[in-house]
C-alpha positions as CSV (number, residue, x, y, z in Angstrom):
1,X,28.9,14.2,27.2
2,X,29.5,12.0,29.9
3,X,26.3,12.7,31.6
4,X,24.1,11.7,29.3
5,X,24.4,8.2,30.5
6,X,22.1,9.4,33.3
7,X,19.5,9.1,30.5
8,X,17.4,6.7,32.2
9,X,18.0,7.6,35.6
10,X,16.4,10.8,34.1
11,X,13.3,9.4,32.8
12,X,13.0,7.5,36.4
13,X,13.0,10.9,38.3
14,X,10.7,11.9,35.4
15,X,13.0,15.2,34.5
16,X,15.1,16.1,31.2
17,X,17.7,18.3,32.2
18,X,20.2,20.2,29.9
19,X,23.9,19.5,30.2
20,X,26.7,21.6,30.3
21,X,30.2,21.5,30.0
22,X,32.9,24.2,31.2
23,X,36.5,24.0,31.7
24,X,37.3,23.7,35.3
25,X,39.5,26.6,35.0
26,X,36.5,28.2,34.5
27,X,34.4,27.1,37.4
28,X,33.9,30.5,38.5
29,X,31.1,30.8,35.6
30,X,29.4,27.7,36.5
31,X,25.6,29.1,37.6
32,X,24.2,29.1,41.0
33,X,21.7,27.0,40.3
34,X,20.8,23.5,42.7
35,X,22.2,20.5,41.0
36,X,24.6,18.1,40.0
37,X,28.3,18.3,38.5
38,X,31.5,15.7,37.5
39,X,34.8,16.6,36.8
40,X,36.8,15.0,34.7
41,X,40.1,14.1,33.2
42,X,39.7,12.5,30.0
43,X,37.4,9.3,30.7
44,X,38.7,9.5,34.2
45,X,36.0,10.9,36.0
46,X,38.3,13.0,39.1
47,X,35.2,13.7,41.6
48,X,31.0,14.2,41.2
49,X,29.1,15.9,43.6
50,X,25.7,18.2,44.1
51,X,25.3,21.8,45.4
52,X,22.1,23.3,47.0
53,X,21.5,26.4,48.3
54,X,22.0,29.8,47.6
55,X,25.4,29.4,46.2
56,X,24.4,25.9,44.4
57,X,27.1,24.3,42.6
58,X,29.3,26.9,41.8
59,X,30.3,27.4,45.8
60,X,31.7,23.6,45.9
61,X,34.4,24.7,43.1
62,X,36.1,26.9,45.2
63,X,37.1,23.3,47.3
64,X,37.8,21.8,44.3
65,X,40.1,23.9,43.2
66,X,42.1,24.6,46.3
67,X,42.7,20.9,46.4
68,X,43.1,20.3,43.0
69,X,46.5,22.7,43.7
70,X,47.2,22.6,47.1
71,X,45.9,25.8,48.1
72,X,44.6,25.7,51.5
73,X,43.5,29.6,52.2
74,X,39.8,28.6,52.8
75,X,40.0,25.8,55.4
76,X,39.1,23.2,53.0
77,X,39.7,19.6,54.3
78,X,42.6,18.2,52.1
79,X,41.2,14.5,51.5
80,X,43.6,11.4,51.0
81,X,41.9,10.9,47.2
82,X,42.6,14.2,46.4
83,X,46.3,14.4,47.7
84,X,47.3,10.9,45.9
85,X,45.8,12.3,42.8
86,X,48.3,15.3,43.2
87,X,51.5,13.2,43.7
88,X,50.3,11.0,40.8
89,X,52.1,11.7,36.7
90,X,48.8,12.2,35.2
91,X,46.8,14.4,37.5
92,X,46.4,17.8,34.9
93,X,43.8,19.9,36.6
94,X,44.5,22.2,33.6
95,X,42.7,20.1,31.0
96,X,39.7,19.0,33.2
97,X,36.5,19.4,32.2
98,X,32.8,19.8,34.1
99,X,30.1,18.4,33.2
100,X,26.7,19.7,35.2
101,X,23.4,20.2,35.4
102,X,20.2,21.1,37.4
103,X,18.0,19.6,39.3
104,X,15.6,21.0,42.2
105,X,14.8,18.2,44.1
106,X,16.8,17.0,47.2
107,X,15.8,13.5,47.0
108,X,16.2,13.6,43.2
109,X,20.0,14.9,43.4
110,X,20.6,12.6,46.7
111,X,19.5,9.8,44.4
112,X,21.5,11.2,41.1
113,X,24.7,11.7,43.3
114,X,24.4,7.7,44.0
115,X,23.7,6.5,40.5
116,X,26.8,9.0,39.5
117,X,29.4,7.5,42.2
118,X,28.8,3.9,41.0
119,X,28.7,4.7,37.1
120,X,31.5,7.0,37.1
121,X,33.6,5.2,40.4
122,X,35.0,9.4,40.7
123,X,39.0,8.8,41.7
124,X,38.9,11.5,45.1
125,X,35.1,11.0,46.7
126,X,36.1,9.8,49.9
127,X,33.6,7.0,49.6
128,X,34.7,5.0,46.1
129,X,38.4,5.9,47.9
130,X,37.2,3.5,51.0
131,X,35.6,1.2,48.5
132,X,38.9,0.7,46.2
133,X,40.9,0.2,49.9
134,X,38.6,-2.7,50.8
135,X,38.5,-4.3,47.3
136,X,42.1,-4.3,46.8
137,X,42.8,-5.8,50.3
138,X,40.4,-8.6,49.6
């Protein structure tokens, strides 16, 4: 798993969470639990991102998935990453995969959420998407 880089970002935070993996056509049995998720393609990682709350993580795939397919029914905000993954040849929503876990603490997952953007560089977060448009005009 994909995740278990975090390993010593872990140990920092001084938890040991259990990771799990689900088809994202199958986000609908991800738990409501407060933590942190990636989805990927592959080795592409396609997004990360944490869910608190009542609903917790499973409540953010709904977005996910509308934008994955262009379904807009929900009001979701259709982000440039996600709509140039979506006019790319290899964007497969079909065969991604999930990768998540949980984690209670807000400064914990805030921190977590960081260390995953810059390991995994996730193609539609809006801010790699900004980073990659001010490298590649350098």
């Amino acid at each position: 798993m994909k995740l278990q880089k975090l390993k010593s970002d872990f140990d920092r935070c001084g938890i040991e969470p259990a990771i799990y993996s689900v088809s994202f056509l199958e986000h609908k049995t991800t738990p409501k639990i407060q933590g942190l998720y990636s989805i990927w393609q592959g080795d592409d990682c396609i997004y990360v991102g944490q869910g608190g709350g009542k609903g917790g993580i499973r409540k953010r795939f709904k977005h996910h998935y509308d934008k994955a397919y262009a379904l807009f029914e929900t009001g979701t905000t259709d982000t440039i990453g996600w709509r140039e993954g979506r006019e790319t040849d290899w964007w497969k929503p079909e065969s991604w995969t999930v990768e998540y876990f949980e984690c209670l603490s807000a400064v914990h997952r805030t921190y977590l959420e960081g260390v995953m953007l810059l390991l995994f560089d996730p193609y539609c977060n809006d801010e790699t998407y900004e980073d990659r448009q001010v490298i590649n005009k350098s």
